[in-house]
C-alpha atoms as a printed R data frame, in Angstrom:
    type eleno elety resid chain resno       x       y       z
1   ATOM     1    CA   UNK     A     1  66.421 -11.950   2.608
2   ATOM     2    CA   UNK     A     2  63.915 -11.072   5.073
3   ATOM     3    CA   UNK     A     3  63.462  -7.452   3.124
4   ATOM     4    CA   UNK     A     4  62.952  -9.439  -0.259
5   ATOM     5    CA   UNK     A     5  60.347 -11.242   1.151
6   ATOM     6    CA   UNK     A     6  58.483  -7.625   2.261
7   ATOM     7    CA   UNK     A     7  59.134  -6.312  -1.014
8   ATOM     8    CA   UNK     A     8  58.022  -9.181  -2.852
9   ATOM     9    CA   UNK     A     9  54.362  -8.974  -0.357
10  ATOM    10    CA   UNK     A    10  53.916  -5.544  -1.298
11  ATOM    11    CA   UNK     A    11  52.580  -5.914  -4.627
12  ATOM    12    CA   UNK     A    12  50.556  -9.158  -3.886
13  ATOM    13    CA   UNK     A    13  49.193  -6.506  -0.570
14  ATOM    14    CA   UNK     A    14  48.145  -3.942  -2.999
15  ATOM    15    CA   UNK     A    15  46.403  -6.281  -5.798
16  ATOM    16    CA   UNK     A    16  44.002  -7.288  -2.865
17  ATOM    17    CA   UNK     A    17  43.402  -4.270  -1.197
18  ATOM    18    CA   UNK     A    18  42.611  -3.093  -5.023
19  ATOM    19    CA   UNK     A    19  40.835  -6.005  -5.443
20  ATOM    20    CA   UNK     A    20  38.827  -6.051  -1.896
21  ATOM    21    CA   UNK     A    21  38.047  -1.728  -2.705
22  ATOM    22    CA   UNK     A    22  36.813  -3.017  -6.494
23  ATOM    23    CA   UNK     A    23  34.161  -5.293  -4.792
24  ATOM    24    CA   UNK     A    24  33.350  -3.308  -2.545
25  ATOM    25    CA   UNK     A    25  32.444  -0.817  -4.744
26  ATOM    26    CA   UNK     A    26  30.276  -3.417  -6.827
27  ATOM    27    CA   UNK     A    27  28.367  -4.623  -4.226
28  ATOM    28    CA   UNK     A    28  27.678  -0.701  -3.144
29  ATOM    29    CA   UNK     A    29  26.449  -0.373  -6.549
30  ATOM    30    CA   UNK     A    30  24.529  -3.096  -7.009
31  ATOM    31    CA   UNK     A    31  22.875  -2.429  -3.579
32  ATOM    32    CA   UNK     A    32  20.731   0.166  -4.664
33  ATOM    33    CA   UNK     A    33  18.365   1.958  -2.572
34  ATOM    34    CA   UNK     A    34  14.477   1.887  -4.027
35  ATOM    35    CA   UNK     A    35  12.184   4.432  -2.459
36  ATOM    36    CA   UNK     A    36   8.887   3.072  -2.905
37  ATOM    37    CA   UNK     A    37   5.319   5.649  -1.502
38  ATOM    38    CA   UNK     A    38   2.882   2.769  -1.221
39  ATOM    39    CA   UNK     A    39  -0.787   2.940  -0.018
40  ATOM    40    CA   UNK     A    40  -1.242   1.977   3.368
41  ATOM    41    CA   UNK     A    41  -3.640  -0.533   3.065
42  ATOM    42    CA   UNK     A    42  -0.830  -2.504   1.317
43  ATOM    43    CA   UNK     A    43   1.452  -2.412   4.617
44  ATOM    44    CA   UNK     A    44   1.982  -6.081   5.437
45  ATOM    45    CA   UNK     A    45   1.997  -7.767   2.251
46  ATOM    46    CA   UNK     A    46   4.388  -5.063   0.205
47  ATOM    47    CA   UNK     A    47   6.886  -5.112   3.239
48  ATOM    48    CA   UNK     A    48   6.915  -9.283   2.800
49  ATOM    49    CA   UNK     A    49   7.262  -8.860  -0.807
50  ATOM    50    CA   UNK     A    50  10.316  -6.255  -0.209
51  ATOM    51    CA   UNK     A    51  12.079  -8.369   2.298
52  ATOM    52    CA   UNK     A    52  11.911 -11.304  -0.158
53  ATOM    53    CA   UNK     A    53  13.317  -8.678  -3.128
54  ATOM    54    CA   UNK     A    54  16.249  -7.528  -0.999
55  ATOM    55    CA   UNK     A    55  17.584 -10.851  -0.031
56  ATOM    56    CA   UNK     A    56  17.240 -12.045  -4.069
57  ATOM    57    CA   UNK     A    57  18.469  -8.652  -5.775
58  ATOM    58    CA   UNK     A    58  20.544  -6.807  -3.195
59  ATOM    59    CA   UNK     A    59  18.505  -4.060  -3.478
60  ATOM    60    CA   UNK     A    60  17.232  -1.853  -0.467
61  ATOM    61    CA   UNK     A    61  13.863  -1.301  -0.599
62  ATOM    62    CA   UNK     A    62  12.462   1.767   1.605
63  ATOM    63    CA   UNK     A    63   8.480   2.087   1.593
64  ATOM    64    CA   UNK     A    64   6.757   4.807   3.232
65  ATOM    65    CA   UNK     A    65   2.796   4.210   3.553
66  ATOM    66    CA   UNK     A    66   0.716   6.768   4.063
67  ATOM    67    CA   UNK     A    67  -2.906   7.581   2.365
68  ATOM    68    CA   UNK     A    68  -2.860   8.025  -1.526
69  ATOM    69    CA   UNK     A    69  -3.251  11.371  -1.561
70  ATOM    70    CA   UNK     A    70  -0.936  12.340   0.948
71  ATOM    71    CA   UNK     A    71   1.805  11.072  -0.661
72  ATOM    72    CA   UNK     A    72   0.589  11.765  -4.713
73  ATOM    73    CA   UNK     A    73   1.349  15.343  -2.774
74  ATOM    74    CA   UNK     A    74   4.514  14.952  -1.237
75  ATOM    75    CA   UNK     A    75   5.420  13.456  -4.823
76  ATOM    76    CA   UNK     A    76   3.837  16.504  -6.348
77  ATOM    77    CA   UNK     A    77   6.347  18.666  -4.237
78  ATOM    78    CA   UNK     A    78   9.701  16.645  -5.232
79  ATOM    79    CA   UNK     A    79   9.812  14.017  -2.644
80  ATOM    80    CA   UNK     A    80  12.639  11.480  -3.778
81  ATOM    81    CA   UNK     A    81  10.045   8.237  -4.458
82  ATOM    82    CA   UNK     A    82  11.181   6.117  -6.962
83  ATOM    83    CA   UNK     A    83   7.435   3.909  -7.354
84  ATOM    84    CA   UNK     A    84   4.349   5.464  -6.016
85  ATOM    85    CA   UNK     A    85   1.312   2.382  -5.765
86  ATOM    86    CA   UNK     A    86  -1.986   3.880  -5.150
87  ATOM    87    CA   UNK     A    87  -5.381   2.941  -4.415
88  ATOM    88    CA   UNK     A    88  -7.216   4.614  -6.714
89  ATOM    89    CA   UNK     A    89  -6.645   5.812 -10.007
90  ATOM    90    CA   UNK     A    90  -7.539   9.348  -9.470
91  ATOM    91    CA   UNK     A    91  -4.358  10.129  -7.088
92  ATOM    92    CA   UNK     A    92  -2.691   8.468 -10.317
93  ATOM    93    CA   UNK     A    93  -4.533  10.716 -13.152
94  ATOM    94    CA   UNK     A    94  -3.230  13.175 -10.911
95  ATOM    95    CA   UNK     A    95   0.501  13.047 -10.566
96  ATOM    96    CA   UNK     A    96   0.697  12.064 -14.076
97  ATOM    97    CA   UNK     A    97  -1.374  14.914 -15.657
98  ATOM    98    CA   UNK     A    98   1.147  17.031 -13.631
99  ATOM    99    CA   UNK     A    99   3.846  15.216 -15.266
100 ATOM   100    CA   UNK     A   100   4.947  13.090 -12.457
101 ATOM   101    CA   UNK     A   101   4.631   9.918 -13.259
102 ATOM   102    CA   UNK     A   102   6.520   7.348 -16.411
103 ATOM   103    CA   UNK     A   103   3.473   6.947 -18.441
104 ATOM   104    CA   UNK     A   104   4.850   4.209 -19.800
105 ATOM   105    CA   UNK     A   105   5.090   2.545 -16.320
106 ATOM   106    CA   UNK     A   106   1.672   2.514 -14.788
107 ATOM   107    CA   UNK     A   107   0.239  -0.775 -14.542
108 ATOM   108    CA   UNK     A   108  -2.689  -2.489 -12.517
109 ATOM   109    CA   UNK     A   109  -1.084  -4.558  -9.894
110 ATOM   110    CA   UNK     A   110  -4.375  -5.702  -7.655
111 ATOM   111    CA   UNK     A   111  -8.292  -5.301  -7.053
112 ATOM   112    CA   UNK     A   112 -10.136  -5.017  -3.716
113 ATOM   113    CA   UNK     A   113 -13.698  -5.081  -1.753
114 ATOM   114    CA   UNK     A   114 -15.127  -2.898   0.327
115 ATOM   115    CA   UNK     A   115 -16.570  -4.230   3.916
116 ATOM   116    CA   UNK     A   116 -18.342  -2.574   7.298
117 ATOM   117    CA   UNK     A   117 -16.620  -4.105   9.813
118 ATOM   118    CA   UNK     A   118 -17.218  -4.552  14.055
119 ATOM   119    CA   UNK     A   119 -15.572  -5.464  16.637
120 ATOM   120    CA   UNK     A   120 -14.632  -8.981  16.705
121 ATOM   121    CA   UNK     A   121 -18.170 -10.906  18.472
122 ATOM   122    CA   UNK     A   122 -19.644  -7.477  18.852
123 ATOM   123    CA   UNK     A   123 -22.307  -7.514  16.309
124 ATOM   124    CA   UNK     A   124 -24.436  -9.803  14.431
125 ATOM   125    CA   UNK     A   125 -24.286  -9.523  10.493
126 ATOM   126    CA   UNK     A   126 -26.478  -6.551   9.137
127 ATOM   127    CA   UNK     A   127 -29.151  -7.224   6.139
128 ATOM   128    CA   UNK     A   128 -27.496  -7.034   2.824
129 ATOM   129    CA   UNK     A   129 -28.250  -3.735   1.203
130 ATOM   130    CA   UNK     A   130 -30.572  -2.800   3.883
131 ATOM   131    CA   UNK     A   131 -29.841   0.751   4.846
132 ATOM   132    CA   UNK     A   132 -32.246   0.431   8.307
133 ATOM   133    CA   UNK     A   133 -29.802  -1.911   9.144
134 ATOM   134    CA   UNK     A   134 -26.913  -0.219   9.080
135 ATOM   135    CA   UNK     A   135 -27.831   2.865  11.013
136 ATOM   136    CA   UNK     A   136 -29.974   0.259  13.967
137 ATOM   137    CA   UNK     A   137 -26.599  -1.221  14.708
138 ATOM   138    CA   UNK     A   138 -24.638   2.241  14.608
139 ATOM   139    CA   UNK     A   139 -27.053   3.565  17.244
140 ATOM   140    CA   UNK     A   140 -25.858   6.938  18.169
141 ATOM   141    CA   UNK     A   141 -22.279   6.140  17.468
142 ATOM   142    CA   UNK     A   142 -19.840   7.370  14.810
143 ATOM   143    CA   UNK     A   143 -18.742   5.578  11.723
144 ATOM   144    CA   UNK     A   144 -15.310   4.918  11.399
145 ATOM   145    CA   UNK     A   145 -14.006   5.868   7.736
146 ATOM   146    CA   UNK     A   146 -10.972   7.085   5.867
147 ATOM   147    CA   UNK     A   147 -11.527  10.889   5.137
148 ATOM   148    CA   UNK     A   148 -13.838  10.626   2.106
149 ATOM   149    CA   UNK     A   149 -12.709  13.651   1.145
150 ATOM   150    CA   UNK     A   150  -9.346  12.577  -0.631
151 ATOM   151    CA   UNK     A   151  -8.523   9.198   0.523
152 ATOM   152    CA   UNK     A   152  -9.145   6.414  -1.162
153 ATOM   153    CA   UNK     A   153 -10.876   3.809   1.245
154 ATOM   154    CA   UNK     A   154 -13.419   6.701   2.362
155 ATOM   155    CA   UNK     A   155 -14.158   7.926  -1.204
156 ATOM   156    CA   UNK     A   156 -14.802   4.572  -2.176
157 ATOM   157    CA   UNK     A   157 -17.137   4.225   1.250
158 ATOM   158    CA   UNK     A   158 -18.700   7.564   0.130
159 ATOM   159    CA   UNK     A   159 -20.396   6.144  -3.133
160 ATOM   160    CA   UNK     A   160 -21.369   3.285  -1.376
161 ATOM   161    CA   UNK     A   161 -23.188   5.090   1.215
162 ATOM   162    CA   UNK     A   162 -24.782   6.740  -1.379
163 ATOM   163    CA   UNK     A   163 -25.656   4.226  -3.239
164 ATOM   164    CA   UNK     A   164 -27.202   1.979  -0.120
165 ATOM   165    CA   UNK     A   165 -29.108   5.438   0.443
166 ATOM   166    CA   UNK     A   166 -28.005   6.754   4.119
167 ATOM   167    CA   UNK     A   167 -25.394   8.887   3.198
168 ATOM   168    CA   UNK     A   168 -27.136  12.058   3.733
169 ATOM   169    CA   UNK     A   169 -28.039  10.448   7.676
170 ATOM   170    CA   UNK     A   170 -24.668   9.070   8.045
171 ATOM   171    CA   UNK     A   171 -22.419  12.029   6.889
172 ATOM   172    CA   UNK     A   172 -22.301  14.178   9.722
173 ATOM   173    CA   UNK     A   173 -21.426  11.007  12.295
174 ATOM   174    CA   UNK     A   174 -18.503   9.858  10.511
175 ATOM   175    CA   UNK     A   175 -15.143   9.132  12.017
176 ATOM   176    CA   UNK     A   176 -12.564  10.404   9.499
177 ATOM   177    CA   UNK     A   177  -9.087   8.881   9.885
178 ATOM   178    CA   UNK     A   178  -6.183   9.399   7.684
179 ATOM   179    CA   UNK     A   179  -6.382   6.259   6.092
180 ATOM   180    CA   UNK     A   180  -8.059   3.072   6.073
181 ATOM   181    CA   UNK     A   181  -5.724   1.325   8.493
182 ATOM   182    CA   UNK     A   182  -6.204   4.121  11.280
183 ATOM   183    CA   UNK     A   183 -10.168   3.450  10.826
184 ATOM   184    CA   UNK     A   184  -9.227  -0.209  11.041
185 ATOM   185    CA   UNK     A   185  -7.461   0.729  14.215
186 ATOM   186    CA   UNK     A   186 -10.590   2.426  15.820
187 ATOM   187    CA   UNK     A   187 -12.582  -0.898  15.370
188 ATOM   188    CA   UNK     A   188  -9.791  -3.018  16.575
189 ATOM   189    CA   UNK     A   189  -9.546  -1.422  19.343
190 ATOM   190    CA   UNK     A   190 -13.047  -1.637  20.116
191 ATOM   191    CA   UNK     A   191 -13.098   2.549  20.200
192 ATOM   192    CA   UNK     A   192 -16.540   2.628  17.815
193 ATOM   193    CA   UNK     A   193 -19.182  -0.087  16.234
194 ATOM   194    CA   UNK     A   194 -18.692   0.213  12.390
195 ATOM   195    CA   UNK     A   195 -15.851   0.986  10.161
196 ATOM   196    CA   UNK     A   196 -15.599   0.874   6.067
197 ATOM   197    CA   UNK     A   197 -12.371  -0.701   5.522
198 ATOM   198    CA   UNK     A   198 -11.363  -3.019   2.400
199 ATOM   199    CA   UNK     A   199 -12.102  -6.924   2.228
200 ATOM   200    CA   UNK     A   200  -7.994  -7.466   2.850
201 ATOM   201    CA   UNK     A   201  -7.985  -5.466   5.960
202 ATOM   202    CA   UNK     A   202 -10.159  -7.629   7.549
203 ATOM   203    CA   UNK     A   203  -8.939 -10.675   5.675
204 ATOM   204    CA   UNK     A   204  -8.262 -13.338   8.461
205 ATOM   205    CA   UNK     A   205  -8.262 -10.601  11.297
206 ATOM   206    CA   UNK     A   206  -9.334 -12.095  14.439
207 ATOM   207    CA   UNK     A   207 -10.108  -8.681  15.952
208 ATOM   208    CA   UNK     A   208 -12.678  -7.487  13.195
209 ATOM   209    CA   UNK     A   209 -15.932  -9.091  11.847
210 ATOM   210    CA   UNK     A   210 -16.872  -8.414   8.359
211 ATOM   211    CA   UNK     A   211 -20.744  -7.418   9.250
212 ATOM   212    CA   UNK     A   212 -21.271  -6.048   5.616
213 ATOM   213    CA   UNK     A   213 -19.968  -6.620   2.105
214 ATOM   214    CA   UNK     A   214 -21.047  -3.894  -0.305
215 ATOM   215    CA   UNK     A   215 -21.773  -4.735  -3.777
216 ATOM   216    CA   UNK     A   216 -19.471  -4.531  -6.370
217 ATOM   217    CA   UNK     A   217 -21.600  -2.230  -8.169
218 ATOM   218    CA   UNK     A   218 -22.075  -0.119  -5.380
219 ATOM   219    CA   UNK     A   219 -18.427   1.975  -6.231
220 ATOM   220    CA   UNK     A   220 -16.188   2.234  -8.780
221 ATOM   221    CA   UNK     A   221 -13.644  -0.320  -9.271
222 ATOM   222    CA   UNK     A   222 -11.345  -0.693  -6.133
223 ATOM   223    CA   UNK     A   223  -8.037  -0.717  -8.153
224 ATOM   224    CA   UNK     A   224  -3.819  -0.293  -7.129
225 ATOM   225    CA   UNK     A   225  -1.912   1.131  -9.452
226 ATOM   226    CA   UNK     A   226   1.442   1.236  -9.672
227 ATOM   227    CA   UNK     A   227   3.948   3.240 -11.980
228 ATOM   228    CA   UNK     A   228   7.301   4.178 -11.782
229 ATOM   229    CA   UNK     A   229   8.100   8.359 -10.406
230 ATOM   230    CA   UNK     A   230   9.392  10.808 -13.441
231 ATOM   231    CA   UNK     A   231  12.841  10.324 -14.380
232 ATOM   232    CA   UNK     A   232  13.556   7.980 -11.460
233 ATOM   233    CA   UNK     A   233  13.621   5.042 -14.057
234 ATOM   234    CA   UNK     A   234  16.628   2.571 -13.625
235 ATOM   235    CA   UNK     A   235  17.326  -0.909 -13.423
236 ATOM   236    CA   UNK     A   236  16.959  -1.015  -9.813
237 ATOM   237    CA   UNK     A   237  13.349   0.698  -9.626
238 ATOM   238    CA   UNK     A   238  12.487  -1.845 -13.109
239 ATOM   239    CA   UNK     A   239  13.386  -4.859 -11.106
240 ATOM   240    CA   UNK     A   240  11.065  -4.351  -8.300
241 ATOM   241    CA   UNK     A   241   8.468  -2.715 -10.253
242 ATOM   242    CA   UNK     A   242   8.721  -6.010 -12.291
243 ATOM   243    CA   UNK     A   243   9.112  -7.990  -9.155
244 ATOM   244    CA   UNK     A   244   5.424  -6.938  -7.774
245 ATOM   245    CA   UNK     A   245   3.717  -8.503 -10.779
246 ATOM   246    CA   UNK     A   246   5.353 -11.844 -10.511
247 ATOM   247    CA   UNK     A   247   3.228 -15.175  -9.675
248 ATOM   248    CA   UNK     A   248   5.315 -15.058  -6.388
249 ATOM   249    CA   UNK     A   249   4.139 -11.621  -5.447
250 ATOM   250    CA   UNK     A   250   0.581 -12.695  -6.816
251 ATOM   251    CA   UNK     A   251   0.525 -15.634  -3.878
252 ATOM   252    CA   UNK     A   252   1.667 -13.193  -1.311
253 ATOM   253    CA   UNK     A   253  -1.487 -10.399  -1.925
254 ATOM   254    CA   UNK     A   254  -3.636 -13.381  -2.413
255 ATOM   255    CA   UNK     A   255  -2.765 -14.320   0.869
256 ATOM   256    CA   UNK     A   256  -3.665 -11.322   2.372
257 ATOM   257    CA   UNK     A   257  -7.324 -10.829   0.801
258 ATOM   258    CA   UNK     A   258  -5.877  -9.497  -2.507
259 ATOM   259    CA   UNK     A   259  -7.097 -10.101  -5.693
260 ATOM   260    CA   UNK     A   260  -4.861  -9.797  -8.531
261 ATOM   261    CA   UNK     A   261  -7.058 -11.774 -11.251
């Protein structure tokens, strides 16, 4: 009797392990891994945004941030990203003219300023769009800037120099970092006087002052662009492209000095 009872488990055994491996495999496939090269400047508020998407889609989001341009070239060169968001459209035109990019993808997620910033009670605030101003409170110091010569934050901080006038003065004392959050980094740390950063860097940062805001006009539209990597398309990497453009992900980059108006 005992025997009949085994035999009469087995079965039953089986059907759950069968059922147990079957949702397994489900959940491994629903769990889908989402690469995502992001510009650094968007650090905090894209991680917040991908916690939020993992816990609601069962998706795992991976974001490397990094300057534009580095990563438009490690994208360039067949690195596995899935969504690449940049800060300027150029590193954008780029990929895509290369054939890199889903055309059909790209969208424009969020706007930004552009700042000088100090150390936090270092500096009093300089005299809007007076260039004597800016180089009296640099001194003999260096300005701290994301490399204007491919990333973003620094060549948006390059036409603005040029357009308050001191650029030709200022160019050969400039700090170059490898993106905007490393010359956030230097002023944070108190390391040097001025930095160019963007208005959400400095957005409720009790180590920086905003000293300067440059005007609008003064650069071409700060914009983030985001777009989906060629042939990575699938319902994984549409869901959290889709996800960045809802009102919840609006409130979070709002939060952080965003604008996505």
């Amino acid at each position: 009797m005992g025997n009949n009872r085994v035999r009469a488990a087995a079965p039953v055994i089986a059907i759950f392990l069968i059922s147990a491996w079957a949702a397994t495999a489900q959940a491994e496939a629903q769990a889908e891994r989402v690469l995502v090269f992001a510009a650094a400047s968007l650090k905090l508020p894209l991680a917040e945004i991908a916690r939020a998407h993992e816990k609601r889609a069962g998706h795992d989001i991976d974001i490397a941030f990094a300057a534009s341009s580095a990563l438009a070239r490690q994208i360039a060169h067949g690195a596995p990203a899935d969504i690449f968001v940049s800060a300027h459209l150029k590193w954008m035109d780029w990929l895509e003219a290369r054939g890199k990019i889903e055309k059909s993808s790209k969208t424009k997620l969020l706007t930004n300023s552009l700042v000088i910033v100090a150390p936090a009670g270092s500096q009093p605030e300089m005299d809007r769009n007076s260039a004597s101003s800016l180089l009296r409170v640099l001194g003999a110091d260096r300005l701290a800037i994301a490399d204007p010569a491919h990333v973003p934050a620094g060549i948006y901080g390059k036409e603005a120099l040029q357009a308050l006038g001191v650029w030709p003065q200022i160019s050969r004392r400039l700090a170059r970092t490898v993106n905007v959050r490393a010359a956030l980094a230097l002023i944070e740390r108190r390391a040097l006087p001025l930095g160019i950063v963007y208005g959400s860097d400095a957005h409720r940062n009790p180590l920086v002052d905003i000293v300067y805001r440059f005007p609008a006009q003064s650069h071409v539209p700060i914009q983030y662009i985001a777009a989906t990597v060629k042939d990575r398309a699938r319902p994984a990497t549409a869901a959290f492209l889709a996800g960045l453009r809802t009102e919840y992900s609006k409130n979070i980059f709002d939060n952080y000095g965003f604008k996505t108006d």
